[in-house]
C-alpha positions, 0 to 999 in steps of 0.5 A, a space after each residue: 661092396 665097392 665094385 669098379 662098375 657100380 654105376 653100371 659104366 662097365 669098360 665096354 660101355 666106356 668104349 663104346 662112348 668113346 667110339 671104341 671096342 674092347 675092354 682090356 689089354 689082352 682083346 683081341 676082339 674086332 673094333 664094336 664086338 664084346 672081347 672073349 670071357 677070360 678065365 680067372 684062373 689064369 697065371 698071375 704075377 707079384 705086386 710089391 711096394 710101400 704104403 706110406 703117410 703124407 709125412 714119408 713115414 710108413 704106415 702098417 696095418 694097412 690094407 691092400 687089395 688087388 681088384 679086377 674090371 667089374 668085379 667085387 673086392 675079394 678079401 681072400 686076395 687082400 694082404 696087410 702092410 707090414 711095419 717098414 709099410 711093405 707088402 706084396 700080393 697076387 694079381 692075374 698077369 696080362 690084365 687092368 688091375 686096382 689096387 686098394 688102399 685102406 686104413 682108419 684114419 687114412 682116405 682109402 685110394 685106389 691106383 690102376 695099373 696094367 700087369 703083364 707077366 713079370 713083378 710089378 714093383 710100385 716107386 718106394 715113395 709111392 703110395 701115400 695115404 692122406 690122413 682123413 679129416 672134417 671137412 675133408 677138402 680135396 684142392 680146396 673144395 669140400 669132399 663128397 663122401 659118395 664121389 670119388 676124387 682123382 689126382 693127376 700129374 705130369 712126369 717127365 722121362 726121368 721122373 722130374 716134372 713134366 711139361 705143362 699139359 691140359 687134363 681132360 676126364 670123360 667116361 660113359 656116365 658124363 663128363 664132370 666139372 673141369 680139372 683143378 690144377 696146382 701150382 707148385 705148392 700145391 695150392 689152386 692154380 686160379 685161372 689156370 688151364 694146363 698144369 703139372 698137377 692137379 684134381 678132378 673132384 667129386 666126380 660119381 664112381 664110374 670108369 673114366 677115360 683122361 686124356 693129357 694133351 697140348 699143342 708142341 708136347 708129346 705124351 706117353 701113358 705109363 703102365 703103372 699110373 693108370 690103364 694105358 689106351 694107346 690103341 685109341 689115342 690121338 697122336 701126340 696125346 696120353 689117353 689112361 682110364 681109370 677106376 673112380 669109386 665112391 670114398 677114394 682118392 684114385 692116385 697116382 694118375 700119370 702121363 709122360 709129357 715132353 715138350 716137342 721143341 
């Protein structure tokens, strides 16, 4: 069963890496000590949106299943999507959750998100399912199916594109190649060293910390396209991390950016 720690990287090993300590949004715990256990049974709150294909047209039959830090999917909390494509599920309050996508035919993804005590609804046009092919490319490199894939984009405070910033991707089990950043089609930006969007490929089933940051910019995390570590950040940056597992395609990812000037 696919588990966000796989590779062993739980989230305090991925701290702990980064010269952090805690492991959630609910810790509490000094800097370098093991947060308290949680209690599963705790209160939990709705999440709600839509699953479309790469054409905005909705996809159901489509299966949605919420999963926690080092925890293995659980198929009693999973819901199905219904023909508009919507659906709505539990998840515990106040905690990191990802959020599963699967359907044949489609490449599995995977989006985290941070509760807190009331409804999470994900954007209507969010949630896009790329149909599965041979060769799968991802960014015009070939998709290894035992690595994960991470997509990232840049947002500005009304939803429009935002500035132009460098995408870093780190954790506990090593740094892998460089981002890929797109033009505005979508296409490779060759050269490129900044960008509005782009990928991390092949990249081994772990957690990772990204980091969105440019000089004369100022980021923001967002709650809804990754878990936000604003206790750890630099100034002025973005720091999220997010779950890469093996097969999916970790997406949405984002930060809020602005140009300072």
């Amino acid at each position: 069963m696919n588990k966000l720690t796989l590779t062993g990287v739980s989230m305090v090993t991925l701290l702990s890496a980064m010269g952090c300590g805690g492991a959630g949004p609910s810790d509490t715990s000094p800097p370098g000590e093991a947060p308290p256990p949680t209690s599963p049974a705790g209160p939990s709150v709705s999440i709600q949106g839509f699953v479309h294909g790469s054409d905005g047209s909705p996809l159901s039959g489509a299966t949605v299943c919420p999963e926690g830090v080092g925890a293995a999917k659980n198929a009693a909390s999973c819901t199905t999507t219904v023909n508009d494509g919507s659906f709505t599920l539990a998840a515990p309050a106040n905690e990191w959750v990802a959020v599963t996508f699967d359907k044949p035919g489609f490449i599995s993804t995977v989006r985290a998100v941070q509760t807190q005590t009331g409804v999470v609804t994900f954007p209507g046009t969010e949630n896009v399912m790329l149909p599965a092919v041979e060769p799968q490319m991802i960014a015009g490199v070939p998709a290894d199916p035992s690595m994960g894939q991470v997509a990232f984009s840049v947002i500005g405070p009304q939803g429009q594109d935002g500035a132009a910033v460098s995408v870093t991707l780190g954790g506990g089990n090593g740094s892998p190649q460089p981002a890929i950043y797109l033009d505005s089609s979508g296409s490779p930006a060759v050269g490129a060293t900044n960008g509005t969007q782009g990928r991390f490929v092949n990249v081994p089933p772990g957690l990772y910390a990204l980091h969105f940051s440019q000089s004369s910019v100022t980021c923001a995390p967002l709650s809804l396209y990754g878990w936000p570590m604003t206790a750890y950040q630099q100034p002025g940056e973005a720091a999220v991390v997010v779950p890469v597992m093996a097969g999916y395609l970790t997406a949405p990812v984002a930060a809020s950016c602005v140009s300072a000037q």
